[in-house]
C-alpha positions as CSV (number, residue, x, y, z in Angstrom):
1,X,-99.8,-139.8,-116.3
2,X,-102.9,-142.2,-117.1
3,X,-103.3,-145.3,-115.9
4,X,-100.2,-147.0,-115.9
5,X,-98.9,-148.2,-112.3
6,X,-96.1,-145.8,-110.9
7,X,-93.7,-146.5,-108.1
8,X,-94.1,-144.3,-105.1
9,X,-91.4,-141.7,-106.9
10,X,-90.2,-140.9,-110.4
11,X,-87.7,-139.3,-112.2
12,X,-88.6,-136.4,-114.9
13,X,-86.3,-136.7,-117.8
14,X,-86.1,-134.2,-120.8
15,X,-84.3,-134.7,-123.3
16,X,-82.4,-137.7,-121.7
17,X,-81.4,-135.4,-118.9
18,X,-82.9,-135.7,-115.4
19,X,-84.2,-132.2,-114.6
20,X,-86.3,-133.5,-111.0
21,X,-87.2,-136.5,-108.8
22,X,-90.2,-136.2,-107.1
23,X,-92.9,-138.6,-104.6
24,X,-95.9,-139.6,-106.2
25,X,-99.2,-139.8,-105.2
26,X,-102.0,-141.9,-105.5
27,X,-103.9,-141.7,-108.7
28,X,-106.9,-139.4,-109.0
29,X,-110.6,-140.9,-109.3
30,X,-109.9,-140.1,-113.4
31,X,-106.8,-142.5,-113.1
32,X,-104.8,-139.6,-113.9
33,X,-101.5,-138.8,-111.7
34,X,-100.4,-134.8,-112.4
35,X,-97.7,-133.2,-111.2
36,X,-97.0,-129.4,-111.0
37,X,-93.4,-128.2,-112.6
38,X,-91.6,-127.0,-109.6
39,X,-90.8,-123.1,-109.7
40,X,-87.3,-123.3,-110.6
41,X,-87.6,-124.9,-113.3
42,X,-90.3,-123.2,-114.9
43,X,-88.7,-120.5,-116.8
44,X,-86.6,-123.3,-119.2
45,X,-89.5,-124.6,-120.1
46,X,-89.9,-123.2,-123.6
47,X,-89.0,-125.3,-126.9
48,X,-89.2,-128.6,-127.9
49,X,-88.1,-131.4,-126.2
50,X,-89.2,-135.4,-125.5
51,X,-90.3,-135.8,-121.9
52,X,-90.1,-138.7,-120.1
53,X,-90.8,-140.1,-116.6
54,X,-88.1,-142.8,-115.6
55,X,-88.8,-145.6,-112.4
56,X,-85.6,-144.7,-110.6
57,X,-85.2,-147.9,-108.7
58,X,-85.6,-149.7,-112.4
59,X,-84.6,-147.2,-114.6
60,X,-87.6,-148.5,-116.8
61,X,-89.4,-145.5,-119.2
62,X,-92.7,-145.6,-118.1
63,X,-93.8,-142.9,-120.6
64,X,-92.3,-140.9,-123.1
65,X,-93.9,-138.3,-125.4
66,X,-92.3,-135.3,-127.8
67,X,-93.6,-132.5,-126.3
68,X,-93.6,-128.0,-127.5
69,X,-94.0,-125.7,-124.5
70,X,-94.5,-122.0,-124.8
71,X,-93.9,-120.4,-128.0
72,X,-90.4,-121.5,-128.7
73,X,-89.7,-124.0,-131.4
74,X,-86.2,-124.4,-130.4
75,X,-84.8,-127.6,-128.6
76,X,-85.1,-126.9,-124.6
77,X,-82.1,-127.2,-122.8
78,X,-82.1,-126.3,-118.9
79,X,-78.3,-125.5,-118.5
80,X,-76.8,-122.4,-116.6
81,X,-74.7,-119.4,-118.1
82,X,-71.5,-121.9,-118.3
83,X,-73.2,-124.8,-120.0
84,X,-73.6,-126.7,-117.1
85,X,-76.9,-129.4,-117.7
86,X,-79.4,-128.5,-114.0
87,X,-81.6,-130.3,-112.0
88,X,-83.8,-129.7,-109.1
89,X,-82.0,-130.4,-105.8
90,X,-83.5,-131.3,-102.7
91,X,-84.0,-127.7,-101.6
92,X,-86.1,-127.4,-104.9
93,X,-83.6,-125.0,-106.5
94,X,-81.6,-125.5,-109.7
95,X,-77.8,-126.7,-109.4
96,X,-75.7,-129.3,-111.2
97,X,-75.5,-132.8,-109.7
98,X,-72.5,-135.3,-109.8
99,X,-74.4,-137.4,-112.9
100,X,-74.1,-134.9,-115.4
101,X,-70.6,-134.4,-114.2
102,X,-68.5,-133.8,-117.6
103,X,-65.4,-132.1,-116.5
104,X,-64.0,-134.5,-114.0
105,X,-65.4,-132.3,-111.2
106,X,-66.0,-135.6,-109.1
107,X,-62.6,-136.6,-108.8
108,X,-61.9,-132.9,-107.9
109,X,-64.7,-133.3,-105.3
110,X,-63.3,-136.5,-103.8
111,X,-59.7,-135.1,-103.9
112,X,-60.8,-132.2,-101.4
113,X,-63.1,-134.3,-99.4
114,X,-60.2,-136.1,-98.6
115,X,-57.7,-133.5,-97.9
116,X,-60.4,-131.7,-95.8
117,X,-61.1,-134.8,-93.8
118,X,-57.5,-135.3,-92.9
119,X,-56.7,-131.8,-92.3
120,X,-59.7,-131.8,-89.3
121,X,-58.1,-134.9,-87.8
122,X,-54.9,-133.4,-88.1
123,X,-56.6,-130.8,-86.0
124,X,-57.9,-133.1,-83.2
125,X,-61.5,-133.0,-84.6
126,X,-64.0,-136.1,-84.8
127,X,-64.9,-135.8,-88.2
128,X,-66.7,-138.3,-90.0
129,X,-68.6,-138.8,-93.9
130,X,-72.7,-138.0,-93.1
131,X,-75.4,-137.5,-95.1
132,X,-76.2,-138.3,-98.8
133,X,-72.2,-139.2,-98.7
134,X,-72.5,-141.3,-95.9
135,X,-75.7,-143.1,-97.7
136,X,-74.0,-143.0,-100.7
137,X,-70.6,-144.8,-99.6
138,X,-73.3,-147.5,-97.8
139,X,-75.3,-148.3,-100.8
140,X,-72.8,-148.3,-103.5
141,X,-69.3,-147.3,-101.8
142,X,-69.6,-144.0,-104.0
143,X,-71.1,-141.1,-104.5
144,X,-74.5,-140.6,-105.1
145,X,-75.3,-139.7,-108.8
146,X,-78.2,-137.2,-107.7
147,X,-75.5,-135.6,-104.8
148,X,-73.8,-132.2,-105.4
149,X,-71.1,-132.1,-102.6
150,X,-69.3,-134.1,-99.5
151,X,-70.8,-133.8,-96.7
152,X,-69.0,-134.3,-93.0
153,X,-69.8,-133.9,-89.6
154,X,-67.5,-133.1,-86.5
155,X,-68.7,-134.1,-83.2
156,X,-67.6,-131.4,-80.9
157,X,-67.1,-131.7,-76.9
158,X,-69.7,-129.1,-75.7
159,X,-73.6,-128.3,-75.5
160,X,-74.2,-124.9,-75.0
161,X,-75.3,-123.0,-78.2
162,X,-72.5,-120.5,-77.1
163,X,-69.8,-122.9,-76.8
164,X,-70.3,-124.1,-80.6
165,X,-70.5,-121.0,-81.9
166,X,-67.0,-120.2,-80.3
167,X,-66.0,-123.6,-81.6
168,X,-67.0,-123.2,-84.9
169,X,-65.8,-119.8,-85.4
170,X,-62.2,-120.7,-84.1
171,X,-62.3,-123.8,-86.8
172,X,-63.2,-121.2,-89.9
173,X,-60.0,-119.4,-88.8
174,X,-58.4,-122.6,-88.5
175,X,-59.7,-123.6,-91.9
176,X,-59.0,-120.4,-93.7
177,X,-55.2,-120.6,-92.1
178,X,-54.4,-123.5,-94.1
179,X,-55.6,-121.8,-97.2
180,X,-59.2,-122.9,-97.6
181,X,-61.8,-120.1,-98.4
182,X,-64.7,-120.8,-95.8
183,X,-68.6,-119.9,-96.5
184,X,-70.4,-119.7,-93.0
185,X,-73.9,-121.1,-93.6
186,X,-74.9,-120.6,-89.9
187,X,-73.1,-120.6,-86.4
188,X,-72.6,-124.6,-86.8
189,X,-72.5,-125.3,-90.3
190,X,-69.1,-124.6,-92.6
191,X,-68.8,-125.2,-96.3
192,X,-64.9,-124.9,-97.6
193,X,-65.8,-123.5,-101.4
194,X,-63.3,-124.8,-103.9
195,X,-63.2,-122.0,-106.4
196,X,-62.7,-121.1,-110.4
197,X,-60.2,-118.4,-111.3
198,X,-63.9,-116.6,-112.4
199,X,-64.8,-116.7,-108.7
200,X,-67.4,-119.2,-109.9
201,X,-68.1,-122.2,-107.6
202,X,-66.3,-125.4,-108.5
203,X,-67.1,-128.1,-106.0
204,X,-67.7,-127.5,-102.0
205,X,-67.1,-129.6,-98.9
206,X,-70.2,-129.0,-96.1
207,X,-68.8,-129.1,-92.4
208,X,-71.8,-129.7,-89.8
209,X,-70.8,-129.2,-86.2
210,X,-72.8,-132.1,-83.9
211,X,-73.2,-132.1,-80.4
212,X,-75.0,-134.5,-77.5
213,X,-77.5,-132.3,-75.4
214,X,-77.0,-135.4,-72.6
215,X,-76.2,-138.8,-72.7
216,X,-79.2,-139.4,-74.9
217,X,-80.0,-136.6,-77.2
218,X,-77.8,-136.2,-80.4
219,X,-77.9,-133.2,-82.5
220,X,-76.7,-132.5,-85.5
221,X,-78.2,-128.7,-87.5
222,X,-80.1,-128.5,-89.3
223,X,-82.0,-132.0,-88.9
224,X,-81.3,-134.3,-86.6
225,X,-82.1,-134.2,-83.0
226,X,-82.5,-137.8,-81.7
227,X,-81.3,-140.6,-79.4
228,X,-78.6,-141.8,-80.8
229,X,-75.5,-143.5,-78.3
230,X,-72.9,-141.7,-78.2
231,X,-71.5,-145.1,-79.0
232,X,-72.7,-145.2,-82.8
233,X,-71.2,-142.4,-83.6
234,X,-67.6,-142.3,-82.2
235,X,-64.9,-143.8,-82.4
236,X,-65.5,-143.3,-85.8
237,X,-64.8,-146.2,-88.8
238,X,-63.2,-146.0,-92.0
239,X,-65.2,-146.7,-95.0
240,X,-64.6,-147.2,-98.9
241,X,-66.1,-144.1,-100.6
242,X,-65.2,-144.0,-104.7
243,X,-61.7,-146.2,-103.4
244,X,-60.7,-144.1,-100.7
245,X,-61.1,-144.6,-97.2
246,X,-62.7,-141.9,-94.9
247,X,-64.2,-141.7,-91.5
248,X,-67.4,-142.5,-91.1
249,X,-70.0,-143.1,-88.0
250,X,-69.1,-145.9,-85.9
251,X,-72.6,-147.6,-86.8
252,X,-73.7,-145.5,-90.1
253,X,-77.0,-147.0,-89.7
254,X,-77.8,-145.3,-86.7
255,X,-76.8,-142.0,-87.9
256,X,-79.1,-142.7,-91.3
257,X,-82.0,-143.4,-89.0
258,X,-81.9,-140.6,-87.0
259,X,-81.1,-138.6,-90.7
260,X,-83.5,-140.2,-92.6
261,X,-86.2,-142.3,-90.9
262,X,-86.4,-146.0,-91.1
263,X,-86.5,-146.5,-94.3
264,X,-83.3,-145.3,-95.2
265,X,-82.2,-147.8,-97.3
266,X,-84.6,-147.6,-99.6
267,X,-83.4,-145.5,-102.7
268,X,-85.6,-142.3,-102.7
269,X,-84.1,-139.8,-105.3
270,X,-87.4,-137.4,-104.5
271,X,-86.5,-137.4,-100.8
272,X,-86.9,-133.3,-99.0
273,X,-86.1,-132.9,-95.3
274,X,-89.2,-132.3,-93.2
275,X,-87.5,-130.9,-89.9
276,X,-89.6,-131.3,-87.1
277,X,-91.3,-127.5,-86.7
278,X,-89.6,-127.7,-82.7
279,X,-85.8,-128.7,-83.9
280,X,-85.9,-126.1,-86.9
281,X,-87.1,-123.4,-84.6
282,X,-84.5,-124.6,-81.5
283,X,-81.7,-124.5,-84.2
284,X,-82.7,-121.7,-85.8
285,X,-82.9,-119.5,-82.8
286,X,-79.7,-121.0,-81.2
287,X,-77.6,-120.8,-84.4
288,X,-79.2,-118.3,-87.1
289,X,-78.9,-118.4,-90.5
290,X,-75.8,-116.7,-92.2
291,X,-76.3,-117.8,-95.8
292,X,-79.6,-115.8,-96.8
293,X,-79.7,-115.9,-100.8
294,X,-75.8,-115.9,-100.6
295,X,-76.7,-118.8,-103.5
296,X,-79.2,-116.6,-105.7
297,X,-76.4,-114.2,-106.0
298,X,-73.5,-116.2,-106.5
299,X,-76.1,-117.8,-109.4
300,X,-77.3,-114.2,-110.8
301,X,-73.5,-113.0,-111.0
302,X,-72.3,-116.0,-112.4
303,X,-74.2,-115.2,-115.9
304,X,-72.3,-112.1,-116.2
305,X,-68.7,-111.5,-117.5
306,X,-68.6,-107.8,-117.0
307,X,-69.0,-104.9,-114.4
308,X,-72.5,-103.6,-115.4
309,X,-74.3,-100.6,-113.6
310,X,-78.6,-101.1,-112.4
311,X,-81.3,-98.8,-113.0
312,X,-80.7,-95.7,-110.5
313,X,-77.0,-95.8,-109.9
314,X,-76.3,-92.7,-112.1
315,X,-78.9,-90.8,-110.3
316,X,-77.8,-92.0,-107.0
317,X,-73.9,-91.5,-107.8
318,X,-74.8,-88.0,-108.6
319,X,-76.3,-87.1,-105.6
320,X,-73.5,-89.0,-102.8
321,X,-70.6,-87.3,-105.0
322,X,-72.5,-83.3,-104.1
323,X,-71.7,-84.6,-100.7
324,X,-68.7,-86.4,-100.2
325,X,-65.9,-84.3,-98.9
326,X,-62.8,-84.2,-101.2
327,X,-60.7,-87.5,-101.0
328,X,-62.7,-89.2,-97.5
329,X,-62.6,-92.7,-97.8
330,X,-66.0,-95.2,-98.5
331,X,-67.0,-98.8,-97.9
332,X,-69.2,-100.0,-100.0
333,X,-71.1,-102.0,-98.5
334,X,-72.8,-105.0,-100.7
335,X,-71.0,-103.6,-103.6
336,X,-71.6,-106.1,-105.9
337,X,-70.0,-106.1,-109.5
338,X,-67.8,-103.0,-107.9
339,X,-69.5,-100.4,-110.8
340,X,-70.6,-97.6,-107.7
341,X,-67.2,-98.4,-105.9
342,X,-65.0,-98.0,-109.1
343,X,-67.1,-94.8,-110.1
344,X,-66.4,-93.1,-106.4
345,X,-62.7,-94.5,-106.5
346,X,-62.4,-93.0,-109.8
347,X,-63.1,-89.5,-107.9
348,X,-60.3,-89.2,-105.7
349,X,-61.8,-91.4,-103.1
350,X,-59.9,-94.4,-101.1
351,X,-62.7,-97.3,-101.9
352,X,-62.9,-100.7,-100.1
353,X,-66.1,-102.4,-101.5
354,X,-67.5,-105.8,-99.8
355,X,-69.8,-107.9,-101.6
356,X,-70.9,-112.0,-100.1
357,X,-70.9,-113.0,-104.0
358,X,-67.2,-114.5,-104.9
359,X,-68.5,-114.2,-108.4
360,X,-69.0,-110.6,-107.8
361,X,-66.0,-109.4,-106.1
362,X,-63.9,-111.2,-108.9
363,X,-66.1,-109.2,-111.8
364,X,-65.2,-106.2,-109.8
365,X,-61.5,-107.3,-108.7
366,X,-60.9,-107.7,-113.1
367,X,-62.9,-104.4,-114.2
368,X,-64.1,-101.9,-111.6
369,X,-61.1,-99.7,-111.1
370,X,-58.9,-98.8,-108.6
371,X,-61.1,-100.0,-105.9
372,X,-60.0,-102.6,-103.3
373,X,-62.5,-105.6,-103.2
374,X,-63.0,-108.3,-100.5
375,X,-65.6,-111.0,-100.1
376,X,-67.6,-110.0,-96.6
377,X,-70.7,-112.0,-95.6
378,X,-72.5,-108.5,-93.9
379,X,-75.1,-111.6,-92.2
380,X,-72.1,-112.4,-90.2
381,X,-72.2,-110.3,-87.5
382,X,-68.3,-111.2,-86.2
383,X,-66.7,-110.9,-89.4
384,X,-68.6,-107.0,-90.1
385,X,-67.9,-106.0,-86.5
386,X,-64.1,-107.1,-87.6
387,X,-64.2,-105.4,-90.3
388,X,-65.4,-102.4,-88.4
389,X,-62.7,-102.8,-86.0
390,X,-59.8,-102.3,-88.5
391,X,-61.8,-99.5,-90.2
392,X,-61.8,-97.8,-86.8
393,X,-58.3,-98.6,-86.2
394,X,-57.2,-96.6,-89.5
395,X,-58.4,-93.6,-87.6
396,X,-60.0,-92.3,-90.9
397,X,-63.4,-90.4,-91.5
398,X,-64.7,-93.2,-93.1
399,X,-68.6,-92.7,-95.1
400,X,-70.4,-95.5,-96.1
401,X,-72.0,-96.1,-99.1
402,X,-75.4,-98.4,-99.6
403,X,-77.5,-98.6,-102.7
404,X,-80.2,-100.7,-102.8
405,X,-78.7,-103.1,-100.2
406,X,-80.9,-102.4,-96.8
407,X,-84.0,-103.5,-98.6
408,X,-82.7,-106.9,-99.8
409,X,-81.5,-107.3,-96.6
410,X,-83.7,-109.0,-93.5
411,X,-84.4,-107.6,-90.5
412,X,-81.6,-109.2,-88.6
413,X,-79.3,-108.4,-92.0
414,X,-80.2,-104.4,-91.8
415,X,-79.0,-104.8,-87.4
416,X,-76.1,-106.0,-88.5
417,X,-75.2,-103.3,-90.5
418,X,-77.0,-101.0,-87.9
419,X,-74.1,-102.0,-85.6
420,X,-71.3,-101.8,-87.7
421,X,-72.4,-98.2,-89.1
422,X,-72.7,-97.1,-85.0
423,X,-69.4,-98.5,-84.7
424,X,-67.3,-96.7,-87.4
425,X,-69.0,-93.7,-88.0
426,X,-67.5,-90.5,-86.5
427,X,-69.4,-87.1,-86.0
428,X,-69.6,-85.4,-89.5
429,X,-69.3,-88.8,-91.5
430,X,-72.3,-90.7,-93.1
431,X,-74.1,-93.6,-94.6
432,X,-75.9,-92.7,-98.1
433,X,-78.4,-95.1,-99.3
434,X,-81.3,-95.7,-101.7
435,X,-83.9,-98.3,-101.2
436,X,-87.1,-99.3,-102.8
437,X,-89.7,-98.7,-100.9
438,X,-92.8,-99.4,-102.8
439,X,-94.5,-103.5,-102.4
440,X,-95.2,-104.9,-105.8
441,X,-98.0,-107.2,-105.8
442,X,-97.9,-107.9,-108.8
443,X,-93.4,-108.8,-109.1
444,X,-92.8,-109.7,-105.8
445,X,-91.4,-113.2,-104.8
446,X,-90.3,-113.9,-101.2
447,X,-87.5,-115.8,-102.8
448,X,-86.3,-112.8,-105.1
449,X,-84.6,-110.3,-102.9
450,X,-84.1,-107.8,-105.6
451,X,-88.2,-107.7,-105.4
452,X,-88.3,-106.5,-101.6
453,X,-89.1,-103.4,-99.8
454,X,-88.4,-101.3,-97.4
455,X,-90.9,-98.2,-96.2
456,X,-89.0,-95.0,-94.9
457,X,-90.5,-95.2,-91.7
458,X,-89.1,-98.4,-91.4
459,X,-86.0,-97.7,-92.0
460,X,-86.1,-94.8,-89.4
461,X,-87.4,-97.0,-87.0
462,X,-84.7,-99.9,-87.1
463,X,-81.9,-96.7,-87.6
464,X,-83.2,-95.0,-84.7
465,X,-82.7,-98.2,-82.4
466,X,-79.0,-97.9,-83.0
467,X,-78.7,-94.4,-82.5
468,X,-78.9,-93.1,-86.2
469,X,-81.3,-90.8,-87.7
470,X,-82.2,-91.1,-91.1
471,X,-82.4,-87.3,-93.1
472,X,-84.6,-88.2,-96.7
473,X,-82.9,-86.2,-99.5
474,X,-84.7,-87.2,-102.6
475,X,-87.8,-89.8,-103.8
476,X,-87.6,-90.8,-107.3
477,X,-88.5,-94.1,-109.3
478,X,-86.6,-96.6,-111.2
479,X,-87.7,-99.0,-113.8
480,X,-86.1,-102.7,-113.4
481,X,-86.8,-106.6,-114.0
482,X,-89.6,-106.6,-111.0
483,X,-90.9,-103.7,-112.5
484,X,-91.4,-100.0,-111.8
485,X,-90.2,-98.7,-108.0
486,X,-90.4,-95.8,-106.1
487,X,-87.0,-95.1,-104.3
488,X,-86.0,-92.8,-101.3
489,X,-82.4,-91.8,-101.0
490,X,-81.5,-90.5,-97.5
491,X,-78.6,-89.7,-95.5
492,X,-77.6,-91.6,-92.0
493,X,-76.0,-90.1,-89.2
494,X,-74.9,-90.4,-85.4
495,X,-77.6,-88.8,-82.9
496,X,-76.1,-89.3,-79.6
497,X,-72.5,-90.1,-78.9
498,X,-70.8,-93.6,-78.5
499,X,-70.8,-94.7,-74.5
500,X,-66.9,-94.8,-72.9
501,X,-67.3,-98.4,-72.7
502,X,-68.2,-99.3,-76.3
């Protein structure tokens, strides 16, 4: 932008559509204010289109121009697979917002906001509206046009990170009794996903679990961690949100302070969280994280409509099925569209496949075969060890198959499966996997799992901790969309025997 004044943030608009909100600085000693297109948004940015930066306070067009970027001559449109129009979020990724709702999906939103709401009280819990719903239903008794979801908060009774786990594990199976479908996004924070019949997301309704450390101290993960009486926030008060009435903070303001600073109530559509570097670690290392790229999934899946196979599974399928014993059963673990699991079902082999996309297991639920699917979250360490419990309890030989799912995997993601594997497996059963094991330089992205690693001797290392050795039966390469990768495909087994007391 030249030299025309600018508030202190501005919408970006192309083609009429808000794509991102974002702070401004001051003007350069040129007069000139440039801003960098976010990541995300980046690879729609081809064709023609008029781009135009919008005061968001005023709505007033402070400039406008017809712009061509990249070779395309076609008119840009950032929408995903479905149509949907995008815009950057406050995490900086891509998702549709309430303003370019089309399909009634507010009313939908609101609908199961207030079911949830009702159903927690029901259950004795001090739930109340917080966050961009809570500033929204303050400002304008509504919803905020830049806001995706409903946000509520339930202030539980204890302070010990232990304690809320247990507390908020016991209301997921509370939750998912009444029928709701339950994503756990870390040991305090719930979201109840309202799904399509595609096992595409529709709408969702986040649950935060808030606690007092004292009399003083109020926390609420991922952000807040203030002083904040007790008194502001219970009993809670009802107030108008879109006409209904829901619970909300008994003094909202207090609860926006702690939130979102003092200068809450001034509209600021390019607002990001910047967590205090000493609550993010505390809450990170009390409650984890149990959502990694959960949403990049759910997003890749959700351009597909059929079960499609990835570069290596032929090779790899080859070389499990030489030594699978006739008719054993398999868990796939990370199965994804269900192509592997419906290949080995369609051998003779009992297949249970678990995948944390919805959008994948229902691709693989409508075309994989005769293959039993179910929607695991193998970050969660109770929900795998479950699962490993009523695999053990079958009293089956059960062997495990994992392509290319230990390398997108984290460190804490890989233990996880460590422990289930150590838990199931028998003498004479096994784990097959392939991983990539090669660091591109050139492809990788931190936030692009599909681009990660994993070195062999890693993989021993982290294996061997659990009391599995890793046997390497083949190196190849593959060629895929982060380009070409050298693969190792090895067998894991027990090395020493399960203690009585496991």
């Amino acid at each position: 932008m030249d030299g025309t004044p600018v508030p202190r943030s501005v919408d970006i608009l192309v083609s009429d559509h808000r794509v991102w909100s974002v702070a401004v600085d001051s003007p350069n000693s040129d007069g000139w204010t440039r801003l960098a297109w976010p990541a995300a948004l980046r690879p729609y940015l081809r064709g023609t289109a008029t781009v135009a930066v919008r005061d968001p306070a005023s709505s007033q067009i402070l400039v406008s121009r017809d712009v061509t970027l990249g070779l395309g001559r076609r008119p840009m449109e950032i929408r995903n697979a479905q149509g949907k129009l995008l815009s950057v979020n406050k995490w900086l990724r891509l998702g549709s917002s309430l303003e370019a709702d089309a399909d009634g999906v507010q009313e939908r939103l609101l609908q199961s906001a207030s079911t949830v709401t009702a159903q927690l009280e029901e259950l004795g819990y001090a739930a109340y509206i917080c966050s961009g719903t809570l500033l929204g239903a303050i400002r304008r008794q509504g919803l905020l046009p830049h806001d995706d979801d409903v946000d509520l908060g339930i202030l539980l009774s204890h302070s010990h990170p232990s304690d809320l786990t247990l507390d908020s594990y016991r209301l997921e199976d509370q939750l998912v009794a009444l029928g709701h479908t339950v994503v756990r996004h870390s040991s305090v924070h719930l979201q109840v996903m309202f799904l399509q019949d595609s096992g595409r997301t529709d709408h969702y309704v986040d649950i935060f679990s808030a606690f007092y450390r004292n009399e003083h101290e109020f926390c609420q993960p991922f952000h807040i961690r203030a002083d904040v009486p007790r008194s502001s926030i219970v009993p809670t008060r009802p107030l108008e949100l879109a006409g209904s009435l829901l619970p909300a903070p008994a003094k909202p303001e207090d609860w926006l302070a702690a939130c979102y600073g003092p200068d809450w109530q001034v509209p600021d559509p390019s607002f990001r969280f910047r967590t205090p570097a000493a609550t993010r670690r505390r809450f990170d290392n009390w409650f984890g994280s149990q959502n990694m790229n959960r949403e990049f999934w759910e997003s890749s899946y959700a351009g597909e409509d059929t079960v499609t196979s990835s570069p290596g599974d032929a090779r790899h399928l080859r070389a499990l099925s030489r030594l699978l014993p006739p008719g054993v059963p398999v868990a796939d673990l990370g199965s994804g569209s269900g192509y592997q699991a419906g290949v080995i079902a369609s051998h003779g082999h009992p297949v249970i496949g678990v995948d944390y996309s919805f959008r994948a297991v229902a691709l693989a639920r409508d075309g994989a075969g005769p293959a039993e699917f179910r929607v695991l979250n193998l970050y969660d360490r109770r929900r795998m060890l479950e699962f490993g419990a009523e695999l053990v309890q079958t009293r089956q030989a059960w062997h495990f198959n994992l392509s290319h799912i230990l390398e997108g995997l984290t460190a804490e993601g890989r233990e996880n499966v460590f422990l289930f594997l150590r838990l199931v497996m028998r003498p004479g059963t096994f784990a097959f996997a392939t991983v990539d094991t090669n660091f591109s330089a050139v492809r990788y992205r931190p936030e692009l799992p599909q681009t990660w690693h994993l070195p062999l001797a890693t993989l021993r290392t982290e294996a061997a901790r659990h009391g599995l050795e890793v046997d390497l039966i083949a190196r190849g390469r593959r060629r895929t969309a982060s380009g070409p990768r050298r693969t190792a495909t090895a067998v894991l087994k027990q090395t020493r025997p399960i203690p009585a007391s496991h």
